[in-house]
Structure formats: structure tokens, C-alpha cells
C-alpha positions as CSV (number, residue, x, y, z in Angstrom):
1,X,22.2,-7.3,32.2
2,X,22.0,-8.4,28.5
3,X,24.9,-9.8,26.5
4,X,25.3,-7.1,23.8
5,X,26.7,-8.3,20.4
6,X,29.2,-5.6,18.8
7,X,27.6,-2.6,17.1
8,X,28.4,0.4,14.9
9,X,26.1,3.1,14.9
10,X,23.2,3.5,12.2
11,X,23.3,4.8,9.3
12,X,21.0,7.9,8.5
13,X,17.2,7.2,7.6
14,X,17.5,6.6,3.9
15,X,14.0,5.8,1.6
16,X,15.3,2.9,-0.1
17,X,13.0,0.2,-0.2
18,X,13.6,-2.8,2.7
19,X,13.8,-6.1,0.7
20,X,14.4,-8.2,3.7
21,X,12.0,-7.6,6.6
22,X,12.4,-10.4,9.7
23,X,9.4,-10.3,12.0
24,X,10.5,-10.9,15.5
25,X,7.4,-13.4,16.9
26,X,5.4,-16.0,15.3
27,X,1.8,-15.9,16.8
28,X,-1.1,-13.6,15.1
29,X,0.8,-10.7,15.0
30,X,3.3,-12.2,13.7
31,X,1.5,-14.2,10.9
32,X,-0.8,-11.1,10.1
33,X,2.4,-9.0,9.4
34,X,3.7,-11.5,6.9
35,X,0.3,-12.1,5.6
36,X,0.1,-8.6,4.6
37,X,3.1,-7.8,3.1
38,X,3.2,-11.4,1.1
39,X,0.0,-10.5,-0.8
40,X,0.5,-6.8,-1.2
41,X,0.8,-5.5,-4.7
42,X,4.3,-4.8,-5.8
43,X,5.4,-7.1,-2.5
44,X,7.3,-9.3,-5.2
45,X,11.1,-8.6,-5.0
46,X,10.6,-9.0,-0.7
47,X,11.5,-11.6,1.5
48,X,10.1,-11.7,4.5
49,X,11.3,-13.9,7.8
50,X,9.5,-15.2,10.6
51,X,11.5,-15.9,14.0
52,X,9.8,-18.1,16.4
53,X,10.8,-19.6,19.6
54,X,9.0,-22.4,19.1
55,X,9.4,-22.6,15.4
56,X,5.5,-23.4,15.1
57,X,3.6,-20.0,13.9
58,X,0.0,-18.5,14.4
59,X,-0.1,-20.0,18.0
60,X,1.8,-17.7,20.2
61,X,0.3,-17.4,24.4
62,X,-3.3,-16.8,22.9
63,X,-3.7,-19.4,21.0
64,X,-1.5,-21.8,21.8
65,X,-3.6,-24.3,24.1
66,X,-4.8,-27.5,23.2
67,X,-7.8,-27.5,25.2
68,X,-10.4,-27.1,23.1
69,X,-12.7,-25.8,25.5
70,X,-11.1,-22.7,25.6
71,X,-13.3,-20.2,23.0
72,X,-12.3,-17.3,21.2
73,X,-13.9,-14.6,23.1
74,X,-14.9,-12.6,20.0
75,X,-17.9,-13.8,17.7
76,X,-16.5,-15.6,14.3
77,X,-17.6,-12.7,12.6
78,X,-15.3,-10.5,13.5
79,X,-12.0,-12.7,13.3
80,X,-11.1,-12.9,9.7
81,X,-7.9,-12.1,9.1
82,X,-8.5,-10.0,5.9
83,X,-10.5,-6.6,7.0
84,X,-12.0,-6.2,3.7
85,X,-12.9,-10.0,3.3
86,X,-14.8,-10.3,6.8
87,X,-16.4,-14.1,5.6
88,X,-12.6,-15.3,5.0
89,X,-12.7,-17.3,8.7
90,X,-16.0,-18.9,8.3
91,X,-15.4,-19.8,4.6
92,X,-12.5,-21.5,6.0
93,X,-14.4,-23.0,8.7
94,X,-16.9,-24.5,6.2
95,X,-14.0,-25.8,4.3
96,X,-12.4,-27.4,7.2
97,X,-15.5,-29.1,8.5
98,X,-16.0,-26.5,11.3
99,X,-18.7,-24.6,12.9
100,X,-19.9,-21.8,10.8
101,X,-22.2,-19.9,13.0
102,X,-21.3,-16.2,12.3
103,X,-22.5,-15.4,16.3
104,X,-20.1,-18.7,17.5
105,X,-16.9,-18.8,19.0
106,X,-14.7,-21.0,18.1
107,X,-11.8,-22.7,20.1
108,X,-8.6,-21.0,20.0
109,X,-6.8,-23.7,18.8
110,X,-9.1,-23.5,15.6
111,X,-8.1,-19.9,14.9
112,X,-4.2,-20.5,15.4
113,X,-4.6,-23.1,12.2
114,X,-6.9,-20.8,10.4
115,X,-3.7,-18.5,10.6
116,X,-1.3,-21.3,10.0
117,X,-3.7,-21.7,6.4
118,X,-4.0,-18.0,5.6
119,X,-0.1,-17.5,5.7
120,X,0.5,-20.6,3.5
121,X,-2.2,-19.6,0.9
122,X,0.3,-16.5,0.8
123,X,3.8,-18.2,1.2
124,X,6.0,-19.1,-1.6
125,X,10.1,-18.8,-1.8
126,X,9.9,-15.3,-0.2
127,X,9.1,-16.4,3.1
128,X,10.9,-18.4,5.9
129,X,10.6,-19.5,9.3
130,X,13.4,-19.4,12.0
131,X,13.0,-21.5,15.1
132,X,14.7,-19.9,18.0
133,X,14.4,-16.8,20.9
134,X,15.8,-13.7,18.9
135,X,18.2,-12.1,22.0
136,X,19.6,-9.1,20.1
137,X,19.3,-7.2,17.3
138,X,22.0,-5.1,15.9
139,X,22.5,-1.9,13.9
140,X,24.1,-2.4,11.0
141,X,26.8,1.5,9.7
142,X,25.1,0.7,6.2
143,X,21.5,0.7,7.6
144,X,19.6,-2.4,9.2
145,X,20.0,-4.5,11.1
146,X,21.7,-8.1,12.3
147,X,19.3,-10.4,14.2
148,X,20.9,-12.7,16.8
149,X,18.9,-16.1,17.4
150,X,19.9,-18.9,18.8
151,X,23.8,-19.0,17.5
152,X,22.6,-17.7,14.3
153,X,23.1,-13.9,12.8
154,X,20.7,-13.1,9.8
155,X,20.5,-9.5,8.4
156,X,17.4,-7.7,7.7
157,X,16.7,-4.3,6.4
158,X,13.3,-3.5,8.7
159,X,12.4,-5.6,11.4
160,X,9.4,-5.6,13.3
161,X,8.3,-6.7,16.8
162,X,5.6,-8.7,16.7
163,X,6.1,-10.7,19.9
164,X,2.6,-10.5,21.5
165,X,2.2,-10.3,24.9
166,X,5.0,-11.0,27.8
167,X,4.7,-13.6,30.4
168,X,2.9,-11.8,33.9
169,X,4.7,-10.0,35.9
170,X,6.3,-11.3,39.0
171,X,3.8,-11.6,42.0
172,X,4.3,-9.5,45.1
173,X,2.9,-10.1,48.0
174,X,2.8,-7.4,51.3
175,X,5.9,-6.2,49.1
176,X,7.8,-9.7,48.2
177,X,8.2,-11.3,45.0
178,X,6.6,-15.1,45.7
179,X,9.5,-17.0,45.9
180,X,10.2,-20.4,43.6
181,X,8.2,-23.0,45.4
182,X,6.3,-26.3,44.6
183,X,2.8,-24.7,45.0
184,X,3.8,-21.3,43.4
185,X,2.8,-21.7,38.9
186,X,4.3,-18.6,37.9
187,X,2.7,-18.9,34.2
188,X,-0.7,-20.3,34.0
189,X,0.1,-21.1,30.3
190,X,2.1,-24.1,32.4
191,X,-0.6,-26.3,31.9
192,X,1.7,-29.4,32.6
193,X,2.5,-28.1,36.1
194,X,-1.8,-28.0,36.9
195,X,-2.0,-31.5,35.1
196,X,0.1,-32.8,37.3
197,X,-1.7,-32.0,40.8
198,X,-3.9,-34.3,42.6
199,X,-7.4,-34.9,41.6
200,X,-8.9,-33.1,45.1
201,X,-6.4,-30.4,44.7
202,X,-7.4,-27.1,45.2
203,X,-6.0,-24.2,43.6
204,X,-5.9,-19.9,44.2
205,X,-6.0,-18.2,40.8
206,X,-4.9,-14.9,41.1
207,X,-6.7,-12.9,38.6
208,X,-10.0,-13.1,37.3
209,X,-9.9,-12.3,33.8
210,X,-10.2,-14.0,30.6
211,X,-6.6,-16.2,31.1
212,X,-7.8,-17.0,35.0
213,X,-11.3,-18.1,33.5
214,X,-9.0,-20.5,30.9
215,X,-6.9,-21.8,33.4
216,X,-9.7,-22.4,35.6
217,X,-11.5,-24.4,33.0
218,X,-8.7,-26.7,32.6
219,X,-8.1,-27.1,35.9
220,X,-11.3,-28.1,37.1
221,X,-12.1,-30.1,34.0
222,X,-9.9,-32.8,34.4
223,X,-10.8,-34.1,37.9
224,X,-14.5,-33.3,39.4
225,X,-13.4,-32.9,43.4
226,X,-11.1,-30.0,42.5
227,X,-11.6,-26.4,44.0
228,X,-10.7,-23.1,42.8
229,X,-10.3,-19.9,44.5
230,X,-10.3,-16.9,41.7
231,X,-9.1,-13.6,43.6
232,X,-8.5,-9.9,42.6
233,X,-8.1,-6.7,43.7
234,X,-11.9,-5.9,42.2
235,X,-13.2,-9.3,41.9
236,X,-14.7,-8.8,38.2
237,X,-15.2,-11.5,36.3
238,X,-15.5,-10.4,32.6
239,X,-19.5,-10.1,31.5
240,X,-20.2,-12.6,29.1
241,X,-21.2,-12.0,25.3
242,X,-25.0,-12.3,24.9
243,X,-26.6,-15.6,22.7
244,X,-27.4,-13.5,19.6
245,X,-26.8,-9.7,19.4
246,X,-27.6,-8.4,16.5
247,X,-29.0,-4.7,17.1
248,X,-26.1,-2.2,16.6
249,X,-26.0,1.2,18.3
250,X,-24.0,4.2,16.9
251,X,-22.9,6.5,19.5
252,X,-22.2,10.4,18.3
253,X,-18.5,11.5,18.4
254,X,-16.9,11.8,21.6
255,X,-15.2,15.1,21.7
256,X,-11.5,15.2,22.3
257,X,-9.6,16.1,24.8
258,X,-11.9,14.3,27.1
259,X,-11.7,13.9,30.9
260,X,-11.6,9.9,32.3
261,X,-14.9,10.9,34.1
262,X,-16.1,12.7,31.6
263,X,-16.2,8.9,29.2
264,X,-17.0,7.2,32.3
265,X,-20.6,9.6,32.3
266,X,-20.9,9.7,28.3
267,X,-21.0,6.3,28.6
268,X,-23.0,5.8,31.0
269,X,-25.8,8.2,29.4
270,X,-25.5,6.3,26.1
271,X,-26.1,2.6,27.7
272,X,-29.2,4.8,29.7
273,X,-30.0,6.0,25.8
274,X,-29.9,2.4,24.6
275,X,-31.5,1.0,27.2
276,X,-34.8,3.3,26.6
277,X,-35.0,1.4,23.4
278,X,-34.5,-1.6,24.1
279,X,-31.0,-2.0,22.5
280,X,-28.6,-4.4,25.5
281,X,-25.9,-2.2,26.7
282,X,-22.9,-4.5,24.7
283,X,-23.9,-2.6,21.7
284,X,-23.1,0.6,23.2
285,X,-19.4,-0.5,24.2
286,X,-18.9,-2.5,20.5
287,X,-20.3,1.3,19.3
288,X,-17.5,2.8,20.8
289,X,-15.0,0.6,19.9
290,X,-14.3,2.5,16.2
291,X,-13.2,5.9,18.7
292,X,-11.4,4.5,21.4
293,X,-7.9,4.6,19.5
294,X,-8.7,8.6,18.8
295,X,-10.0,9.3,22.0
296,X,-7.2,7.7,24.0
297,X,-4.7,9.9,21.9
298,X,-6.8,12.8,22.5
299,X,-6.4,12.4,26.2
300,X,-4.0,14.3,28.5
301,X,-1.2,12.1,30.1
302,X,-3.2,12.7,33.6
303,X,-6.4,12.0,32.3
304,X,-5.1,8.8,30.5
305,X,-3.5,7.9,34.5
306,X,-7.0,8.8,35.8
307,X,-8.8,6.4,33.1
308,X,-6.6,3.6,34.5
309,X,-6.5,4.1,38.0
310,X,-10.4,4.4,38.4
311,X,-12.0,3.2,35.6
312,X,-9.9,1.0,33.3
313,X,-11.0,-2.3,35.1
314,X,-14.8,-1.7,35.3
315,X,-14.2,-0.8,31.2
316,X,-12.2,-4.2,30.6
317,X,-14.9,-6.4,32.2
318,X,-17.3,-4.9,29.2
319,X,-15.2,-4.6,26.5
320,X,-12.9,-8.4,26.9
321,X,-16.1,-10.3,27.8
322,X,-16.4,-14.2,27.3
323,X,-18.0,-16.2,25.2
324,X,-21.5,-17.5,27.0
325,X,-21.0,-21.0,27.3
326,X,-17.4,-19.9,29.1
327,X,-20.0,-18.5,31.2
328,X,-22.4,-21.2,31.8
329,X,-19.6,-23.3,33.0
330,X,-18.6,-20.4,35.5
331,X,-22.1,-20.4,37.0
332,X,-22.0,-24.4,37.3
333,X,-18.8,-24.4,39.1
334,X,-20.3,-21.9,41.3
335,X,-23.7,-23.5,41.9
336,X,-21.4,-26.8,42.5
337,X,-19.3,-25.3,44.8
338,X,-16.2,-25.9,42.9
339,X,-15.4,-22.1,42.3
340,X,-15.5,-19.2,44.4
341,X,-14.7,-15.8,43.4
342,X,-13.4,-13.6,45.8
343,X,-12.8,-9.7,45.7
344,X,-9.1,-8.0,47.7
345,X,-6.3,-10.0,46.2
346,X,-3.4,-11.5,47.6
347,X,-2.8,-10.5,51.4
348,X,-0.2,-12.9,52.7
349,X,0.6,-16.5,51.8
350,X,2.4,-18.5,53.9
351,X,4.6,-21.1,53.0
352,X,3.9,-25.5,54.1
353,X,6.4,-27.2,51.8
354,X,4.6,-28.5,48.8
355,X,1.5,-26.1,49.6
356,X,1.0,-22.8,51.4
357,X,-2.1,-21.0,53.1
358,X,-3.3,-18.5,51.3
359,X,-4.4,-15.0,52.4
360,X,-7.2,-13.6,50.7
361,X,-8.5,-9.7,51.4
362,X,-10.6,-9.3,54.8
363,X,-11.2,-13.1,54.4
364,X,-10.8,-14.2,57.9
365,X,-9.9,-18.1,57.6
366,X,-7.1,-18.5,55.1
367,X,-7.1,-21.3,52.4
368,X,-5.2,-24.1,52.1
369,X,-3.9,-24.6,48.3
370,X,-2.0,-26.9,46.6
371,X,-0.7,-24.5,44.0
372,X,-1.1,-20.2,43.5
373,X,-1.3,-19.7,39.4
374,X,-0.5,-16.3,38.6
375,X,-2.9,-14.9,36.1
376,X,-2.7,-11.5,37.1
377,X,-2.3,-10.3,32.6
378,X,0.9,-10.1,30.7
379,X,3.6,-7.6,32.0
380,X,4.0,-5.2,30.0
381,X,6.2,-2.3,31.6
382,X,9.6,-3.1,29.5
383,X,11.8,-1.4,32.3
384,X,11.0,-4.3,34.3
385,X,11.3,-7.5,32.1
386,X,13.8,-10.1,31.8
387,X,13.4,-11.1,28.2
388,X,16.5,-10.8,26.2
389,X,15.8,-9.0,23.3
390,X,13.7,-6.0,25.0
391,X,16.7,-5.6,27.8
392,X,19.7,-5.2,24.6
393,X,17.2,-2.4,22.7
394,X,17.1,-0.8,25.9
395,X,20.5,-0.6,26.4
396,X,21.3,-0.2,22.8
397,X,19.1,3.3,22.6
398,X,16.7,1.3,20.4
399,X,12.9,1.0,22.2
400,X,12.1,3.0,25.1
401,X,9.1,2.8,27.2
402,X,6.0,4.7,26.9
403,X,4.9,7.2,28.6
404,X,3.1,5.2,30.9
405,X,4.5,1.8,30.7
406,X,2.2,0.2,29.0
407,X,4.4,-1.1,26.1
408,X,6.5,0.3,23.8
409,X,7.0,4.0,22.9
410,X,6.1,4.5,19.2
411,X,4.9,6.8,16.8
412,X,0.7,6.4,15.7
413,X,1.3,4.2,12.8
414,X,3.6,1.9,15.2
415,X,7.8,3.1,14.3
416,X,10.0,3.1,17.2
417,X,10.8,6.2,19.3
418,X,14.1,6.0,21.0
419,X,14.4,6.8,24.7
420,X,14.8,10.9,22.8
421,X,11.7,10.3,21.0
422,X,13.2,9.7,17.4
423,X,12.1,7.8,15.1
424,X,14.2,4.7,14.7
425,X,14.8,3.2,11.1
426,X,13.5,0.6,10.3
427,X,12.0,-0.8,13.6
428,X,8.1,-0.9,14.6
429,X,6.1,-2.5,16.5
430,X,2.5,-4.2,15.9
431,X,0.1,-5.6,18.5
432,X,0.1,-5.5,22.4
433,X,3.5,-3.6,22.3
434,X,1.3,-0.6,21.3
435,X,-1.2,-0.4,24.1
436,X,0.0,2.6,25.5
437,X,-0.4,4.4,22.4
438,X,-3.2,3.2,21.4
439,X,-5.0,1.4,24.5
440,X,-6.8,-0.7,22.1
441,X,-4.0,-2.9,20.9
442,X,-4.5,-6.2,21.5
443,X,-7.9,-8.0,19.7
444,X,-7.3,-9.2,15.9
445,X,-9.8,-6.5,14.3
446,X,-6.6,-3.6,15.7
447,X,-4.3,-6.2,14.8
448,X,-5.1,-6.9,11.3
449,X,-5.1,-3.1,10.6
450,X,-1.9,-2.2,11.9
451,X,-0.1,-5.0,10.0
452,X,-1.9,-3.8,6.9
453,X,0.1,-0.3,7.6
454,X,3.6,-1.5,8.4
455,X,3.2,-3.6,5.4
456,X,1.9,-0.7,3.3
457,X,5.2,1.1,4.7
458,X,7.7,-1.3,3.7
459,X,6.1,-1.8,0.3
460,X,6.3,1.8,-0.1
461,X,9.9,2.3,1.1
462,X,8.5,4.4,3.7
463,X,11.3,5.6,6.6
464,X,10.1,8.1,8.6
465,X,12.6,10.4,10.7
């Protein structure tokens, strides 16, 4: 259970303007936030503040490696951090002595200090950085709020989580939680605990998306006799981005409320439509990404459980794909025998000491591994973490979960609900924390726009009951 600091109960929603926002999280939702509401007109009497864990910002789980094999998996093009500006990140690159393809993909580590650059062309005396976990937040009787960090109380009067994504969820295994254990890497950003294996080590990634494909990359990288085993319950790898796509394709409005199976055949009928004209069938899904927001809202809360149970994955592998020399590697690990990717998950794992057997689906023999990274994508069901902060705003009545436990429950433009569905004052929410509201939640271009509104909010003075 949390620690909870002492609390009065909040004041009513008043529509004074919040001079001091904090922004819980330091990675690119975090520096988009401030970004936004540092260079918005009439922004001048704010002060905004940044509380990082680390105390280094525009980094956070996505692009905090150092490895700079690991790409973006979105072309250049798209990542600028200013919507109406979209050259901004290759400007930047040309300034820094980077690559400026428009169609490239650039190493994450890249784009966390193009947004360590874009927030200090912005930053002046209104802005400051914390280093430290924020662990509570508290209600103040006059309206906002006290942040606790790290021994330190600071008041704010709107705060918003930014915090990004949540380590994975623990693993279970024929209905166990793997237990602590030399072979077990329970967060495959750990890249000191896969450093430190033997060079003929062989490891079982479970997952095989785009975090799996990173830590697989590293992994194999460093030492040429090492051996990968990537499992899931599919066994989808994401499709990789194409060299040069540059045909667009404009599919006609998807009418709401739609059935899951009913998208799962439009869509089908409009890559078939494409296809007759020669456009590839990426441009159909990148078509569709301007609806998806609408059409997830549109859908009933059975119909949104139907989309994930059957056809959430198959949609994921299109839409999150890598870039295509991620790829290449992929297919010369595989041709080398390095890397094998196999379909039914986790069935049992047994335990040697300093490695275990692992289990995988029907496979018959088991495989010996020196260490089982968990990349099976960030947790993001708030009933079931351990972090701090999101445990004392459960129990405080601030956040509640979603509907379906994707993230947090919020209104459309990203305020808090509490567990009544009220608005809370002066709490929102940007980034992955939205999913289940909006499903597409988590890629800069969503980003970028939402922190563009909760800045547009506090500018305003905007508290919504």
C-alpha cells in the first residue's frame, strides 16, 4: 500500500488561471508539454516544472538507449516536434551534422537530443527541472496541488502526468509470476544485465515486438555466437516500413459506431482497393491513421473488447512497423541461424540455477537459456502496478482506471475522471496514459497534439467540471 502524505479535500473547480504547472515525467511527453506551453502566446506570467527520475529529460524508456542501432521506427518526416513546422527535426538534423533524409530513420538517441534542443530554444527563468521519482501528489483546500519527490514538497496549481509508459507487467507462467532468478531480466531496458552474459549465451525474448526486436539487436550485436529465441502468443514480428513510400491513399470515412469486424473487412477491401492500383497496402493503414482516435470513441465498449481480443495484434504488426534496415538485420540473424522466431509463448520454464529450460508452445524439446528478457509491452492496467505515485491517486480518489484498463480514465481532451467519473481539477494526462481513450496514444504526431491542448487549457485558465 502507498505511504499517503496528509490531505484536505479540494477546493471547488475555480477558472483562475494555473501559474505553476509541474509535469510529472521527463521523456517526450514530458518535454512536448513544456515545449508547448513555454512558447504559447500569453504563456509569460507561467512557470512550468519538470520532475524527472533521472533528472536528464527527452529520454524517457523510448529513447533512452545508447545504442545507436536502435532507429526510430517512424520516417523523419513525421517526428518534428512542432505540428505546424513539420521540417523543424530535419532542419535540426542538418544543423547538427545529421542525416537529413526525409524517408530515414534516425537513432533514438538522436531524437531524445533533438528534444533536449527544442525545450532549451524555449526555456528561460520559467522553467525548471526536478531530479527525483514523484511518490504523491496532494490536494491542496485552496485548490492544487503539493507534489512529493524525493524528500521535497513543491506546490503547483495543474499538474500533469506525463510519465510515458510503465515498466512490463510481471510474467506468468502456467499461472506463476517468474520468480527473481539469475536468468530471469524482468526489464529489457536492463541492458547492463544482457551485457553482462557470456559471449555464446543464448537468450528467450518473450515478445516480439518493436522493444523485443531492440533488445534483440543489442544482444546479438555484441558477441557473434549468441542465440536468440523471440516467442509470443502470435508470433508477429512487426512488417517493416518500405525503402521509399511516397504514394498516399485517402480512405472514405468510416462510419461510426462500427463493429471490430466490420474495420477488420473495411480494411481489408480498401488495401484490395489499393492494391488494384498499384498503391502498397502501408498507405492504406497511414490513410487511416487521421480516424482511428474517432472511430475508437465511436465504438461500443464490447466492440472495443472484440477489436482487442481478435484483431488488435494483426492491426499493431501494420501500424508499429520497423524501420527496414531493423529488418534486414532480422532476416540475417535468421538466415545465420542466430534468431528464431517462434509462435505460443511461454509454456513452462524450469528452473537450473544460473539458467532455466525454457518451454516454448507445442515445441517439443525445450531450450536451454542463459537469461528470459521480458518484452512482453509496458503494463498498463493501473490496478495492478506498483509505482508509487499511480497507487496514492488511486487511493486518494484522484485517477481511476479506464474502462478497459488500458490507462488512465480521462475525458477526450485528456482531464482526469475520478473513480465517479468527475472531472478532477487541475489533473490530465498526456501520452500512453490515454490509450484506452483514445487507442492511438502513444507515437509523437498524437503526442505533440495533445500537449498542444493541455497547454492551450492552462493558458486559457480552462477547468472543466
Amino acid at each position: 500500500m502507498a505511504t499517503l502524505y496528509p490531505s484536505s479535500p479540494p477546493a471547488p473547480p475555480t477558472t483562475a488561471p494555473a501559474t505553476r504547472v509541474a509535469i510529472v515525467g521527463g521523456g517526450a511527453s514530458g518535454v512536448l508539454t513544456a515545449v508547448n506551453l513555454l512558447s504559447a502566446a500569453g504563456s509569460e506570467g507561467l512557470s512550468v516544472t519538470i520532475h524527472e527520475a533521472s533528472g536528464i529529460v527527452g529520454r524517457g524508456i523510448a529513447y533512452g538507449t545508447s545504442d545507436p542501432r536502435h532507429l526510430l521506427n517512424v520516417r523523419a518526416r513525421h517526428m518534428s516536434a512542432w505540428p505546424d513546422v513539420p521540417s523543424d527535426l530535419l532542419e535540426w538534423a542538418a544543423r547538427t551534422g545529421r542525416d537529413i533524409d526525409p524517408q530515414g530513420f534516425l537513432p533514438r538517441r538522436d531524437y531524445a537530443a533533438y528534444l533536449q534542443d527544442t525545450l532549451a530554444s524555449v526555456a528561460d527563468h520559467r522553467l525548471s527541472v526536478r531530479a527525483g521519482r514523484v511518490d504523491d501528489i496532494v490536494p491542496l483546500p485552496e485548490g492544487g496541488y503539493e507534489l512529493y519527490s524525493a524528500g521535497a514538497v513543491s506546490v503547483a496549481d495543474a499538474v500533469v502526468l506525463a510519465y510515458g509508459n510503465q515498466e512490463p507487467r510481471d510474467l506468468v507462467v502456467d499461472g506463476d509470476t517468474l520468480p527473481a532468478a539469475p536468468w530471469h531480466l524482468p526489464n529489457p531496458w536492463d541492458l547492463a544485465g544482457l551485457h553482462l552474459l557470456p559471449g555464446d549465451a543464448t537468450a528467450v525474448v518473450v515478445g516480439t515486438g518493436l522493444t523485443a526486436i531492440d533488445t534483440t539487436i543489442t544482444f546479438l550485436e555484441e558477441h557473434a555466437s549468441r542465440r536468440v529465441v523471440m516467442t509470443s502468443r502470435h508470433g508477429l514480428l512487426p512488417f517493416p516500413h518500405v525503402g521509399q513510400q511516397s504514394t498516399a491513399w485517402v480512405s472514405p470515412p468510416v462510419e461510426t459506431p462500427a463493429t471490430a469486424d466490420a474495420l477488420a473487412a473495411f480494411f481489408r477491401e480498401q488495401v484490395a482497393a489499393a492494391e488494384a492500383r498499384g498503391v502498397d497496402w502501408r498507405a492504406v493503414v497511414d490513410g487511416l491513421r487521421p480516424q482511428t482516435q474517432a472511430i475508437w470513441q465511436g465504438m461500443s465498449l464490447d466492440e472495443r473488447r472484440r477489436f482487442l481480443a481478435t484483431h488488435a495484434r494483426f492491426w499493431e504488426v501494420r501500424r508499429h512497423r520497423m524501420a527496414p534496415e531493423v529488418a534486414k538485420r532480422l532476416e540475417d540473424y535468421q538466415a545465420e541461424g542466430r534468431l528464431v522466431v517462434l509462435s505460443g509463448g511461454i509454456a513452462r520454464v524450469v528452473d537450473r540455477g544460473r539458467r532455466c529450460d525454457v518451454h516454448i508452445g507445442q515445441v517439443g524439446a525445450p531450450v536451454p537459456a542463459d537469461v528470459l528478457v521480458n518484452c512482453t509491452g509496458p503494463s498498463s492496467d493501473i490496478t495492478r502496478s506498483s509505482d508509487p505515485l499511480l497507487l496514492a491517486l488511486r487511493e486518494r480518489g484522484l485517477a481511476a482506471p479506464d474502462t478497459l484498463h488500458l490507462g488512465l480514465a480521462t475525458t477526450a481532451d485528456g482531464a482526469l475522471l475520478d473513480p465517479d467519473g468527475r472531472v478532477v481539477p487541475g489533473l490530465y494526462a498526456v501520452g500512453p496514459p490515454r490509450k484506452g481513450v483514445l487507442w492511438e496514444s502513444t507515437a509523437i504526431p498524437e503526442i505533440r497534439g495533445q500537449a498542444a491542448e493541455v497547454a492551450r487549457a492552462q493558458i486559457a485558465g480552462v477547468v472543466r467540471r
